[in-house]
C-alpha positions as CSV (number, residue, x, y, z in Angstrom):
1,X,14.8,13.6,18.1
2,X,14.9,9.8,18.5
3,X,11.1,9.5,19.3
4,X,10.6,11.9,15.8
5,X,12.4,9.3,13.9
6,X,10.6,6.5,15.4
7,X,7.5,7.9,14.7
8,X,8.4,8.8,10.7
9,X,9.9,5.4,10.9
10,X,6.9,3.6,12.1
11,X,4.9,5.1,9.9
12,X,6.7,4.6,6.6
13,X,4.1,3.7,4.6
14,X,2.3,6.7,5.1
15,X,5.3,9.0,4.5
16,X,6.3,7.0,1.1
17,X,3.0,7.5,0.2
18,X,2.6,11.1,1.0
19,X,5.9,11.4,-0.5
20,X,4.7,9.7,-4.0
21,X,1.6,11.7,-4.2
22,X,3.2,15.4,-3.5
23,X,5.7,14.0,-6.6
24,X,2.9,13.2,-8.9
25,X,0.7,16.5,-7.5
26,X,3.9,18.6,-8.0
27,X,4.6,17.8,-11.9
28,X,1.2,17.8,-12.9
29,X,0.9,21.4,-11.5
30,X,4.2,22.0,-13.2
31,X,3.2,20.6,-16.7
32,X,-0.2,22.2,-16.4
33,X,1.3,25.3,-16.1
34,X,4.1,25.5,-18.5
35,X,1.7,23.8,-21.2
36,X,-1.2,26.7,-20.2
37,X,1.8,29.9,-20.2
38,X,4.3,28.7,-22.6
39,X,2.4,26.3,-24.9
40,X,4.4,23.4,-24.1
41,X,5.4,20.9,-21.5
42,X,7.7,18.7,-20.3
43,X,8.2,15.5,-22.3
44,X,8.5,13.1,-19.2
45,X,5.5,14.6,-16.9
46,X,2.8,11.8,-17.6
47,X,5.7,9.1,-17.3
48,X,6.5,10.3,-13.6
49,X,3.6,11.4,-12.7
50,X,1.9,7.8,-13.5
51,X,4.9,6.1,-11.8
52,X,4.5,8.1,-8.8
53,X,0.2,7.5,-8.7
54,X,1.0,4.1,-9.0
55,X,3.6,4.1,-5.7
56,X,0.9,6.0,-3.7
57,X,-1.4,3.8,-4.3
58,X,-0.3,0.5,-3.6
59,X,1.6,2.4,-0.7
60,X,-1.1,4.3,0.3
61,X,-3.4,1.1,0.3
62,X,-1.2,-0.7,2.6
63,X,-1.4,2.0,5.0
64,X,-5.4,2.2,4.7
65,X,-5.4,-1.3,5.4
66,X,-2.8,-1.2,8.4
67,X,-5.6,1.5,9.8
68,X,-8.4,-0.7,9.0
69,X,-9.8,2.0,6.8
70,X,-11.3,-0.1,4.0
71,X,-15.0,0.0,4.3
72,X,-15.4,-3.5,3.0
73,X,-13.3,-5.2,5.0
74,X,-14.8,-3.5,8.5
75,X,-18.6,-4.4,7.3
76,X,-17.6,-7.7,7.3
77,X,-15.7,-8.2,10.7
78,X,-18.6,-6.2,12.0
79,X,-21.5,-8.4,10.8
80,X,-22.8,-11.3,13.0
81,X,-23.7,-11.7,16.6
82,X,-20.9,-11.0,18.8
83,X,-19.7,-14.6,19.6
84,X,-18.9,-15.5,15.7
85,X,-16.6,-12.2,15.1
86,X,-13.9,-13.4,16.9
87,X,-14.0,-16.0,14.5
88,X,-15.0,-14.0,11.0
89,X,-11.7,-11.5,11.8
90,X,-9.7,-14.6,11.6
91,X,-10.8,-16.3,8.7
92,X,-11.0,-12.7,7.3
93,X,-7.4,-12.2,8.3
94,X,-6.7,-15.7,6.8
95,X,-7.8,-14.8,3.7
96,X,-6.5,-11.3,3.3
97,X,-3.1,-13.4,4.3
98,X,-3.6,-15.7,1.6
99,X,-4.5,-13.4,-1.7
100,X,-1.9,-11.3,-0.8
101,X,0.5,-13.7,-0.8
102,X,-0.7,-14.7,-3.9
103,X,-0.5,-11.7,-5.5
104,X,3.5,-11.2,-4.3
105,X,3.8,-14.7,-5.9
106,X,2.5,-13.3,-9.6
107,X,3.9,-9.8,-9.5
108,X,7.6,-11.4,-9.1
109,X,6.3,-13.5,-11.9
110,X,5.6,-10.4,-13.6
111,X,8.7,-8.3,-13.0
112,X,10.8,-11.5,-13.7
113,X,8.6,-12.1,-17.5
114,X,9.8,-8.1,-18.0
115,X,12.7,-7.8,-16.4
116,X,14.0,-6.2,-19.8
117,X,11.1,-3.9,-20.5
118,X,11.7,-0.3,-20.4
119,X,9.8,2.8,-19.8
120,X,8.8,4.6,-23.1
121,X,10.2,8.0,-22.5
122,X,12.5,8.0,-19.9
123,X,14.1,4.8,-20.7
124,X,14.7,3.6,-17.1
125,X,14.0,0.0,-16.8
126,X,10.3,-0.9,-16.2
127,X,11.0,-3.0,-12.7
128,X,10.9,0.4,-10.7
129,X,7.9,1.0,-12.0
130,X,6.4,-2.9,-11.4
131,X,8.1,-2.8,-8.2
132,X,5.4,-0.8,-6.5
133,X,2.8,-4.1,-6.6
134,X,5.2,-6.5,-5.2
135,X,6.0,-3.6,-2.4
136,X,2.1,-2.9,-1.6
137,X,0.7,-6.6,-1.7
138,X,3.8,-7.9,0.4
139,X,3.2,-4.9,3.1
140,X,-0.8,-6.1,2.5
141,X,0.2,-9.7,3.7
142,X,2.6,-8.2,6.3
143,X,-0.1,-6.7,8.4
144,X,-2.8,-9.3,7.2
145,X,-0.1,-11.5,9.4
146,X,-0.1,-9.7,12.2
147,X,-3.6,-8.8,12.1
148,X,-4.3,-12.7,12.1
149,X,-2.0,-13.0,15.4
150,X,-3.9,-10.8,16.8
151,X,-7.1,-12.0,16.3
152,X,-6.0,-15.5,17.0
153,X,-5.0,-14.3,20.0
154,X,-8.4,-12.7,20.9
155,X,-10.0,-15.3,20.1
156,X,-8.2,-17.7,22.4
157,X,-8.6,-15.1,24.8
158,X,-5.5,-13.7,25.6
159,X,-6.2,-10.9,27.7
160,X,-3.3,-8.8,26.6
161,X,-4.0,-8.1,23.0
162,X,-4.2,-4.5,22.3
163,X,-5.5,-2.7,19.0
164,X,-2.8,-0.6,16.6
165,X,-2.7,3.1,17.5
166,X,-3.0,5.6,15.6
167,X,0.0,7.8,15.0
């Protein structure tokens, strides 16, 4: 039981994520459906569908990048002779790091400029929905942080740096 939790625990991201998308697959399905039999829908369906999309994604994106699934981001570490990529996964992590960072530093801006905006339809205040940048860039920077101690520590050669497993 503890090990389960752990794991769903460690992998949070991935869960939330999963979580978000089934939402926004669920009342799509839903809204399709009662619009196709009954010639009507539900009023709020593209409201929480979109806020849900928008959770996976920056979620979901997190997660890919904890993985090291973006394509981009593995062509670079990966080109160069062998020597220098030591070095390119630390500048790369440095840089990751420091957009990322960047990026939490303008979507507080943003949630704080429309901190009373509020949704259209279901009148729920628009920071749950603008929360979902600040929660994916600042999870972004968390594992660009630890990706760049890591790689620090590879490249001074500490031989007990070990790669993230998969779960």
């Amino acid at each position: 039981m503890f090990t389960k939790l752990k794991q769903i625990l460690g992998n949070l991201d991935i869960v939330a994520s999963g979580f978000f998308l089934c939402i926004t697959v669920s009342v799509v399905i839903v809204n399709v459906g009662l619009r196709y039999l009954f010639h009507g829908g539900l009023f709020w369906a593209e409201e929480v569908s979109t806020t849900s999309f928008i959770w996976c994604v920056f979620i979901g994106a997190a997660a890919a990048y904890r993985y090291k699934m973006h394509i981009g981001i593995d062509l670079i570490s990966k080109f160069g002779p062998q020597p220098w990529r030591a070095s390119i996964a630390v500048v790369i992590d440095c840089l990751m790091l420091v957009i990322n960072g960047y990026i939490v530093y303008l979507s507080i801006l943003f949630i704080q400029a429309n901190k009373l905006k509020r949704t259209p339809v279901l009148d729920i205040p628009a920071y749950y929905v603008n929360l979902a940048l600040t929660v994916g860039f600042t999870l972004l920077a968390l594992y660009a942080l630890i990706f760049l101690y890591r790689d620090i520590r590879k490249l001074l050669g500490s031989p007990d740096v070990t790669q993230p497993e998969a779960s």
